[in-house]
C-alpha positions as CSV (number, residue, x, y, z in Angstrom):
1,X,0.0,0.0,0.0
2,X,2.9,2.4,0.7
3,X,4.6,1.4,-2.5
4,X,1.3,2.5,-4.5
5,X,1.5,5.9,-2.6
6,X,4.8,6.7,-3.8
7,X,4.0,5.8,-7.1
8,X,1.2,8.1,-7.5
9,X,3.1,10.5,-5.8
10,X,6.5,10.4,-8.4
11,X,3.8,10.2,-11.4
12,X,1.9,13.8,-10.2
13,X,5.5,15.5,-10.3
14,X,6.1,14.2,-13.5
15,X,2.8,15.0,-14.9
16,X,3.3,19.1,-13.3
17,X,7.0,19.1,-14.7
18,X,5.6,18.0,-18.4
19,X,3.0,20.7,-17.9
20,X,5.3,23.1,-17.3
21,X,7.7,22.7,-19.6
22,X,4.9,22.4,-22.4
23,X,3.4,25.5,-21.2
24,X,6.8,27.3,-21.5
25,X,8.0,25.9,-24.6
26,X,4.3,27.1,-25.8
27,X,4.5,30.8,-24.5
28,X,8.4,30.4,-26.5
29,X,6.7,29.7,-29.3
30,X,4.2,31.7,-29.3
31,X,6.4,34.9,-28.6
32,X,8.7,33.8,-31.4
33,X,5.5,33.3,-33.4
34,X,3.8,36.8,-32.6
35,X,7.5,38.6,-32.8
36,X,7.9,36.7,-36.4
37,X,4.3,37.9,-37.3
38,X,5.1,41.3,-36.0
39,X,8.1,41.6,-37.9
40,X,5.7,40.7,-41.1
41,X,3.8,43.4,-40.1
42,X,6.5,45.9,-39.6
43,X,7.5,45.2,-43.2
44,X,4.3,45.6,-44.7
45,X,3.7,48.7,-43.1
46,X,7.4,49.9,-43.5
47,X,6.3,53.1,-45.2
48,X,3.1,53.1,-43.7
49,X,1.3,54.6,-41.0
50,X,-0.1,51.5,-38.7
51,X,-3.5,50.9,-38.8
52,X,-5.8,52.2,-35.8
53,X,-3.9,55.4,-36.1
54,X,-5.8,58.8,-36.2
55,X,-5.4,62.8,-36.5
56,X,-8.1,64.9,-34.7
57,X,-10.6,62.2,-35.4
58,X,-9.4,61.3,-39.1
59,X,-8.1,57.5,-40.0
60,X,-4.4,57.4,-41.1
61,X,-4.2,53.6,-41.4
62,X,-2.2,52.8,-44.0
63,X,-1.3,56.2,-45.1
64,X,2.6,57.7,-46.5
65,X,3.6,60.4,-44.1
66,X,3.5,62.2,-47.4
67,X,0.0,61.5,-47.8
68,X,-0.5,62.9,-43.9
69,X,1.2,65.9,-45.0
70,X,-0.4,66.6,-48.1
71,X,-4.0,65.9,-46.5
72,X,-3.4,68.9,-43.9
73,X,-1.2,71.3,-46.0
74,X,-4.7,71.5,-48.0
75,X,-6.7,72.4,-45.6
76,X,-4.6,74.9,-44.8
77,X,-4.7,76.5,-48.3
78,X,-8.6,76.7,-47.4
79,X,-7.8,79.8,-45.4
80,X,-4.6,81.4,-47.2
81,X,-7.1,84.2,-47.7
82,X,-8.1,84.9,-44.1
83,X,-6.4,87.5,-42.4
84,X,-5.2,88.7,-39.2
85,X,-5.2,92.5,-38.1
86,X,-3.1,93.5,-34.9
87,X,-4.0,96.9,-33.4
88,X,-2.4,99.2,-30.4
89,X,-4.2,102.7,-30.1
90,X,-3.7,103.7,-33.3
91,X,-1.5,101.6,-35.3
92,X,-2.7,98.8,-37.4
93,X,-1.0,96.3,-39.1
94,X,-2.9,93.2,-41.0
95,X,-1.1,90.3,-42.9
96,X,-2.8,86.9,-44.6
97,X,-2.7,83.9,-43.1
98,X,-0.4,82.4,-45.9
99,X,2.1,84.8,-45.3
100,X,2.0,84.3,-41.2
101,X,1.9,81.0,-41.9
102,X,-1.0,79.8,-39.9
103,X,-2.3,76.7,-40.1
104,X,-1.8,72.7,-39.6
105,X,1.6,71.7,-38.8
106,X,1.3,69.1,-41.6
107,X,5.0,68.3,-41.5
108,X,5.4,67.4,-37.5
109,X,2.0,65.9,-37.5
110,X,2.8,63.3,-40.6
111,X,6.1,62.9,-38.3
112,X,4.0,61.9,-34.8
113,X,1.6,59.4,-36.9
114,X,4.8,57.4,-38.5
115,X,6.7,57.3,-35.5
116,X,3.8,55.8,-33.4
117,X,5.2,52.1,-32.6
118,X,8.3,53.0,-34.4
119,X,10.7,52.9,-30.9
120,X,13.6,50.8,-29.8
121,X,12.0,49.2,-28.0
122,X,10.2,46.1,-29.5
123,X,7.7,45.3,-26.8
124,X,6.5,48.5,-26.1
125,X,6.0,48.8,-30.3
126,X,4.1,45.5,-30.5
127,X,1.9,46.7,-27.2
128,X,1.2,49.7,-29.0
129,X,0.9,48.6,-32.5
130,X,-2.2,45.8,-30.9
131,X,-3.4,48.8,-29.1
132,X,-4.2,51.4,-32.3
133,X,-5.4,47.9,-33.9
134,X,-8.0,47.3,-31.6
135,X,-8.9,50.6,-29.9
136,X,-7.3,53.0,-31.7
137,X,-5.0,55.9,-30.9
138,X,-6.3,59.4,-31.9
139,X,-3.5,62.4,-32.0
140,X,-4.1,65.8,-31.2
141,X,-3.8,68.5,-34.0
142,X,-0.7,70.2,-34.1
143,X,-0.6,74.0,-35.3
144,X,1.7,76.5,-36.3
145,X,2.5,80.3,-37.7
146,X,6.3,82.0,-38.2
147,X,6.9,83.8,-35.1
148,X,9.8,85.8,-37.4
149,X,7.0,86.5,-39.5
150,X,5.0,88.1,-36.6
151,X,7.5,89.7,-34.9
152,X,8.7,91.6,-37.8
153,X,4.8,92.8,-38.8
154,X,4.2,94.2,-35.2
155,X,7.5,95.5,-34.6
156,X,7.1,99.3,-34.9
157,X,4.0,98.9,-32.7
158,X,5.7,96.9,-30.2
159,X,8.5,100.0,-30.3
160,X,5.4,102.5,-30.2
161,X,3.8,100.5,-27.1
162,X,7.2,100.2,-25.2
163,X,7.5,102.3,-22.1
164,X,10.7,102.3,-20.0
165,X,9.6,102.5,-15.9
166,X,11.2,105.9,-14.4
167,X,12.7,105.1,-11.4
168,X,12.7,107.9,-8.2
169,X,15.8,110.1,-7.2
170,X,15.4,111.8,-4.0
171,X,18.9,112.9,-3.1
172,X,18.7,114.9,0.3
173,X,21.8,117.8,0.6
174,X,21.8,120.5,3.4
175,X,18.1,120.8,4.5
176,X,16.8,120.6,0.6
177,X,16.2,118.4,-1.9
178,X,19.3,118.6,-4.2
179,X,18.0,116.2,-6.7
180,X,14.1,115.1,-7.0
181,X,12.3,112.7,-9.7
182,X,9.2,110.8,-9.1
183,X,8.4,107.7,-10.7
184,X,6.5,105.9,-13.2
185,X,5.3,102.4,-14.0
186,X,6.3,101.6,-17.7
187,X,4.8,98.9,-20.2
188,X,5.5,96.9,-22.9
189,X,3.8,94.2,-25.4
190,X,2.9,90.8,-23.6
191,X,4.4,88.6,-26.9
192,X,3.6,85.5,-24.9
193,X,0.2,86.1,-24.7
194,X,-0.5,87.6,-28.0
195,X,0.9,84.7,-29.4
196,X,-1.1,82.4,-27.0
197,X,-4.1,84.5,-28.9
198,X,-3.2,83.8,-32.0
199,X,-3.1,80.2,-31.2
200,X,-5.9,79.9,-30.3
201,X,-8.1,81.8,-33.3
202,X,-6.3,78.5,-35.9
203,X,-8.6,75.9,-34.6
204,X,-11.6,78.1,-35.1
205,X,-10.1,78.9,-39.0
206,X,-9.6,75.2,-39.9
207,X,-13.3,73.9,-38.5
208,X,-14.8,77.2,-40.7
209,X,-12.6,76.5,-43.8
210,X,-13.8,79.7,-45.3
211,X,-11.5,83.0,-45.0
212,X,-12.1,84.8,-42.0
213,X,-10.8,88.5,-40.7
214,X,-9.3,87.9,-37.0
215,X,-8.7,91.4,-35.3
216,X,-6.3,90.8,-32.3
217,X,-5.5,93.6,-29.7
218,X,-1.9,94.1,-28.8
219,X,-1.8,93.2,-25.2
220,X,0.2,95.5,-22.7
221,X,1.4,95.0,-19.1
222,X,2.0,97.4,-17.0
223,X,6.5,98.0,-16.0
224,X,7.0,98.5,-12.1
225,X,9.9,100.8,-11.5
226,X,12.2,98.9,-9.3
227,X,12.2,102.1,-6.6
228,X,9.1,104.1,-6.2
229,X,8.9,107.5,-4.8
230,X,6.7,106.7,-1.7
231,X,10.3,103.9,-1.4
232,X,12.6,106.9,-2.1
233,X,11.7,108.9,1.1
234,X,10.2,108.7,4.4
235,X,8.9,111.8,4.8
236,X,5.5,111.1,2.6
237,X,6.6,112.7,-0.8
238,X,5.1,110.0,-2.7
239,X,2.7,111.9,-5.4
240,X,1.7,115.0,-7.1
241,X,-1.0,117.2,-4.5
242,X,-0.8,120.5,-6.7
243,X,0.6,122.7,-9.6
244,X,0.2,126.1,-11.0
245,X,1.4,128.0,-13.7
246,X,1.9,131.5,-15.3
247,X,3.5,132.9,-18.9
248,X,6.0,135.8,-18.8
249,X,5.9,136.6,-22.3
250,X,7.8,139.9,-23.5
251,X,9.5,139.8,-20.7
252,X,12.9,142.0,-20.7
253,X,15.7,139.8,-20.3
254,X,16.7,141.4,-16.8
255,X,13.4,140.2,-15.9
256,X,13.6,136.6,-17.2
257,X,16.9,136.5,-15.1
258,X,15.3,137.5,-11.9
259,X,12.7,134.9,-12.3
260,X,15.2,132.2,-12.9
261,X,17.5,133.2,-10.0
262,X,14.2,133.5,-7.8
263,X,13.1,130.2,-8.7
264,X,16.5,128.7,-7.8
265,X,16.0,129.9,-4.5
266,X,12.4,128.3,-3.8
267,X,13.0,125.2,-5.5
268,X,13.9,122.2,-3.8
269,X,12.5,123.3,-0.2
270,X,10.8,121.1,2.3
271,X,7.9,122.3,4.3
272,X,7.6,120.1,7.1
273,X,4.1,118.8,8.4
274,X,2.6,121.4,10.4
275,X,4.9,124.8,9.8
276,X,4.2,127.7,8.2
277,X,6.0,128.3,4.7
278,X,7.3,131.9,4.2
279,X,7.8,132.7,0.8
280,X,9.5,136.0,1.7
281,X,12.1,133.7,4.2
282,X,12.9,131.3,1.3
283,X,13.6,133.5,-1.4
284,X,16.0,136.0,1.1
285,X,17.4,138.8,0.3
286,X,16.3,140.6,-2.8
287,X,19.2,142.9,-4.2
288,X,22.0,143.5,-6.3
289,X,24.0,141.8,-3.5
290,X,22.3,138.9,-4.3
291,X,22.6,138.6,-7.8
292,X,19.7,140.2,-8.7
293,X,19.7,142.4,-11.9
294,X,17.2,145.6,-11.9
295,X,14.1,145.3,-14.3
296,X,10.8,147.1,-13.5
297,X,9.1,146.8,-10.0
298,X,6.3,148.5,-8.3
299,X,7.4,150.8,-5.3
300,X,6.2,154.1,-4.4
301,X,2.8,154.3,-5.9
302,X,4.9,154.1,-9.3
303,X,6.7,151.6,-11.7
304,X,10.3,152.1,-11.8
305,X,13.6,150.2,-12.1
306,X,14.5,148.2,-9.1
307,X,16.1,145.3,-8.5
308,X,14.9,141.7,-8.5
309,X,12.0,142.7,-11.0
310,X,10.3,139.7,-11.8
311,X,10.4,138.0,-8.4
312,X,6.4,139.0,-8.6
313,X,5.9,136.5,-11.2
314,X,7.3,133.6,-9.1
315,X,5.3,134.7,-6.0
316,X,1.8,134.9,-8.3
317,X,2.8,131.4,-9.6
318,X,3.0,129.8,-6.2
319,X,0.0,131.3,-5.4
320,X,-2.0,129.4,-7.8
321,X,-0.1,126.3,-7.0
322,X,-1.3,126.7,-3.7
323,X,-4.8,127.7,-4.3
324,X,-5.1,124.0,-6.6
325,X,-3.6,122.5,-4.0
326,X,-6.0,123.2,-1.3
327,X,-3.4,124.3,1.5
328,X,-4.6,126.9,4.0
329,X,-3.2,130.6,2.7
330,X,-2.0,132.5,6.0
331,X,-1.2,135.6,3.7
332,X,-1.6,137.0,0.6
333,X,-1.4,140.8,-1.2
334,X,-2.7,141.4,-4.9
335,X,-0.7,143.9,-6.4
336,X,-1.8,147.9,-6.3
337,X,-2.6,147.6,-9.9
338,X,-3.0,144.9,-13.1
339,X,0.2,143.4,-14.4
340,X,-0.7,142.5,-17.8
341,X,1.6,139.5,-17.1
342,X,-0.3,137.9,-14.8
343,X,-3.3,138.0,-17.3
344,X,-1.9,136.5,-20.2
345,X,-3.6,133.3,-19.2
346,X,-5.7,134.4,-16.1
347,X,-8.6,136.6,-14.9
348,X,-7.3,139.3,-12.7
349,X,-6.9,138.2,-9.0
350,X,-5.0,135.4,-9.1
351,X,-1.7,137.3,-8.4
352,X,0.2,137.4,-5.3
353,X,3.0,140.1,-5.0
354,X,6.0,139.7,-2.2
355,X,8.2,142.9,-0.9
356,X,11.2,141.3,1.4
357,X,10.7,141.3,4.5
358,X,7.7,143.3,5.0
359,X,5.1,142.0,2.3
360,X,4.6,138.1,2.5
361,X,2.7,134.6,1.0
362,X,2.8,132.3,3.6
363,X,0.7,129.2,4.1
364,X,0.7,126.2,6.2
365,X,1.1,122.4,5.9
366,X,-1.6,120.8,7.4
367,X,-1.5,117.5,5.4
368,X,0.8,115.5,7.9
369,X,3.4,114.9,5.9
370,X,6.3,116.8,4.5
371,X,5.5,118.7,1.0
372,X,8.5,119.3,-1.6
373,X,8.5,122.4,-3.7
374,X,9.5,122.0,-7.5
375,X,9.4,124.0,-10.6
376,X,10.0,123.8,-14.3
377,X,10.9,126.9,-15.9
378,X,10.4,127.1,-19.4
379,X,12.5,130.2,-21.4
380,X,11.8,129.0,-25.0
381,X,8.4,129.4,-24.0
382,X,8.5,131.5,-21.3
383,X,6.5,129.9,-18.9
384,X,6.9,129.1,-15.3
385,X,5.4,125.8,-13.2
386,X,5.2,125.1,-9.9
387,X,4.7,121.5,-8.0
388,X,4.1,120.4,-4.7
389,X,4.4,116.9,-4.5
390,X,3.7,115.2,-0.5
391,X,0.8,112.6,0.3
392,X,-2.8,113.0,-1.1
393,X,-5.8,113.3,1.9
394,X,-8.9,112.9,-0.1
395,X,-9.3,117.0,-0.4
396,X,-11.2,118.3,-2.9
397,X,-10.6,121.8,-4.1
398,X,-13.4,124.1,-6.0
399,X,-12.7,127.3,-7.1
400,X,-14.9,129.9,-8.5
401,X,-14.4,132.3,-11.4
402,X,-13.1,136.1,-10.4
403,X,-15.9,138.3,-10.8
404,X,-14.9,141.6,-11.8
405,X,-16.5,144.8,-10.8
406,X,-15.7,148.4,-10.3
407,X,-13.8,148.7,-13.5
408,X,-12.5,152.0,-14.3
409,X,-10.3,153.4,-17.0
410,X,-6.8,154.1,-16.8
411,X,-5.7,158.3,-16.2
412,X,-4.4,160.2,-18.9
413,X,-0.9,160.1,-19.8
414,X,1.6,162.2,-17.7
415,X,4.7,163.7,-19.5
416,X,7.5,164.6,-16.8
417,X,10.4,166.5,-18.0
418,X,14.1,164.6,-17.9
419,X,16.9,166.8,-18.1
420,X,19.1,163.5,-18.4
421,X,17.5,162.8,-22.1
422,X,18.4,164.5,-25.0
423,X,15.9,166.5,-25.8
424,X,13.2,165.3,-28.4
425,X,13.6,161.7,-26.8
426,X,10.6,160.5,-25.6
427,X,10.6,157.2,-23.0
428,X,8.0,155.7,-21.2
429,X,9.0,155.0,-17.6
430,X,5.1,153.3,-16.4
431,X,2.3,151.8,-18.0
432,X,-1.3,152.5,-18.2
433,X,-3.7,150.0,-16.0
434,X,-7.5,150.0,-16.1
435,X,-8.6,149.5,-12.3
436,X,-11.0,147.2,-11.1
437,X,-12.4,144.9,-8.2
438,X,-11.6,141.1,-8.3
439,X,-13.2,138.6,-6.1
440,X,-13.0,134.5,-6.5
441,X,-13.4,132.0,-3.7
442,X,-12.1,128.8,-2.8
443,X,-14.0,126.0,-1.2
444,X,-11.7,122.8,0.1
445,X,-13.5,119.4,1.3
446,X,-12.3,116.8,3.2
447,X,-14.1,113.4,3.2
448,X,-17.2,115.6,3.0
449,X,-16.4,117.9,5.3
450,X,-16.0,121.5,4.6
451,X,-12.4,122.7,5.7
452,X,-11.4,125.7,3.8
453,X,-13.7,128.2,2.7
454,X,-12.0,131.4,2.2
455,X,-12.4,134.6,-0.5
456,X,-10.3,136.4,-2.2
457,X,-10.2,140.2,-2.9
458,X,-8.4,142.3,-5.2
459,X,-8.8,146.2,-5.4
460,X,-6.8,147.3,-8.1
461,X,-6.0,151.1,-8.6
462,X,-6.3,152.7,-11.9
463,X,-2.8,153.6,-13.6
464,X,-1.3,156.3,-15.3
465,X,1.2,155.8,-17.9
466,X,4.4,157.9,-17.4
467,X,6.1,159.4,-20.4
468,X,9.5,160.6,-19.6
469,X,10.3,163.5,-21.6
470,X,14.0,165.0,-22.7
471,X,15.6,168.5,-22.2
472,X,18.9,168.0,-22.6
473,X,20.3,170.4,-24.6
């Protein structure tokens, strides 16, 4: 009975060994049989794109990469004709689709379909190959357009649209601002995502067939300076809070001088939070000491040559700066009669006349931060600007238009013997004014709230003109 055991036993290893090693010799075979039929298959299909194999939905099976290529480079000659216009502001530029180039990337796509199952790698080739037999293996559609070709059309615009960032200077020298220059985000063309627009218009062509006209806006994005002005200082001077301007045309040159020199000596100055500006204080002494050349100045009830003539001018400038500005005025004096200068581009009234030390324009900061004082001066066109740049507090500034009353006409001329003229020479020493009332007023709002309301008066005088004439024998 135990001999019969181990029988049975020794026959059931033999029988699981044979199984085996049929099994294995069968998979052998097989594999040798599949990679033999394969390599068939591989030779049939040597120039052919395997069967299964698709392009956005169409059946390559079979096909030449030729053929591929061909199939999509007509499609794309259905919309040679369409054409793509690129605008910024202005410009506009517009070129065919033929010449960009848009369309079907016939060449890389007939590439992708070949190469599918075409590897090193004989396994994975025979996996795949079954794969696009039995299920199928769809590509995606490839496109294309010359980049040169674009780049070169929107060149000039992308010159037009390109804006360098201005970074800030604040350089701080002996209690003024030696060197000041706010700054300014810049911009330029986003290529990148005007090309990622462009991109995606080609899909919409192709599925239309028909030539369209694709209008694409040049995108911008903004430059950030890589110091701003609130990161230049930290006394608040971060924006613009006011400006005014005046013309000085026909000016004498003395006079143009004096303003230049005056201006030099305001420009530049800090008015801390809280004090009380003195224009007078700033500008200093006004003489020939000072560099000041004589030109024509009020004093004395008349006109007469003086020095620092022009200084006026500044003053009446910085008035108007201060009036946009909304700051509170602590002082202010019109002239005694109308300087046709400050009317060139104003109603009279909006003039403010300074006599160092005893006539003033003073006003006070009451923003809480520092304010900086800057001007352009413009000779060509002799014109004069004044800034205040400091921190913005939501004020709102309204000012009405000077009414003017009381107008009367100038005196008759007055002719004044001047034994230091030859005689028969005739020169006119003052100007006629017409007199008249001027009165504006200025309403400032904070968050609402009413915190300047204030009204300005001008009484000018009427004025003679002054004729000097000669006796000198």
């Amino acid at each position: 009975m135990k001999k019969i055991t181990v029988s049975k036993k020794r026959a059931a290893k033999i029988a699981i060994k044979s199984t085996f090693w049929f099994l294995t010799g069968a998979i052998i075979g097989l594999f040798f049989f599949a990679s033999f039929a394969f390599i068939l298959f591989q030779k049939y299909y040597a120039n052919k794109i395997f069967p299964g194999i698709s392009i956005d939905k169409v059946e390559f099976g079979g096909k030449t990469q030729e053929d591929v290529a061909f199939f999509f480079a007509q499609k794309n000659k259905s919309i040679e004709d369409s054409r793509f216009t690129f605008t910024y502001n202005t410009d506009v530029a517009t070129i065919s689709a033929k010449i960009l180039g848009v369309g079907y990337n016939h060449t890389l796509l007939a590439q992708q379909a070949y190469s599918i199952g075409r590897s090193n790698d004989t396994l994975s080739n025979l996996s795949i190959a079954l794969q696009a037999y039995v299920y199928g293996i769809n590509l995606p559609a490839s496109y294309e357009y010359n980049s040169s070709a674009l780049e070169k059309l929107i060149g000039p615009m992308v010159k037009n649209a390109t804006i360098d960032p201005v970074e800030a200077l604040f350089q701080f020298e002996n209690g003024r601002v030696k060197t000041f220059r706010t700054s300014s985000d810049g911009q330029k063309v986003n290529i990148d995502d005007l090309k990622s627009k462009l991109s995606e218009k080609i899909p919409m062509l192709l599925t239309i067939e028909k030539p369209q006209s694709v209008i694409l806006p040049i995108p911008i994005v903004k430059v950030l300076p890589k110091t701003t002005t609130n990161e230049a200082n930290n006394l608040g001077i971060k924006e613009l809070i006011g400006s005014g301007s005046s013309l000085f045309q026909h000016s004498i040159p003395n006079r143009i001088y004096n303003i230049s020199l005056a201006i030099s000596r305001i420009n530049g100055v800090l008015v801390a939070s809280g004090e009380t500006f003195s224009f007078a204080k700033a500008l200093g002494d006004v003489s020939a000491f000072t560099g000041y050349k004589q030109a024509y100045v009020i004093q004395g009830g008349h006109t007469v040559l003086g020095d620092g003539g022009g200084v006026c001018q500044v003053s009446t400038t910085f008035f108007r700066a201060l009036l946009n500005a909304g700051l509170p005025i602590v002082e202010r004096h019109a002239h005694d009669y109308r300087v046709g200068y400050y009317e060139q581009d104003a109603l009279p009234g909006l003039d403010a006349t300074v006599y160092v030390p005893s006539v003033d324009l003073r006003f006070k900061n009451d923003t809480g931060h520092s304010i900086l004082i800057q001007s352009a001066f413009d000779e060509a066109n002799q014109s004069l600007t004044f800034y205040l740049y400091g921190t913005k507090d939501n004020r709102q500034v309204s000012i009405s238009k000077p009414v003017i009353s009381n107008q009367t006409p100038a005196p008759a001329p007055m002719y004044q013997d001047d034994p230091t003229l030859e005689k028969g020479v005739v020169k006119q020493a003052d100007f006629a004014a017409p007199g008249a009332k001027s009165v504006f007023t200025r309403q400032v709002t904070k968050n609402g709230k009413i915190i300047i309301n204030d009204t300005f008066v001008s009484n000018y005088r009427p004025w003679q003109a002054v004729f000097l004439r000669g006796t000198k024998e």
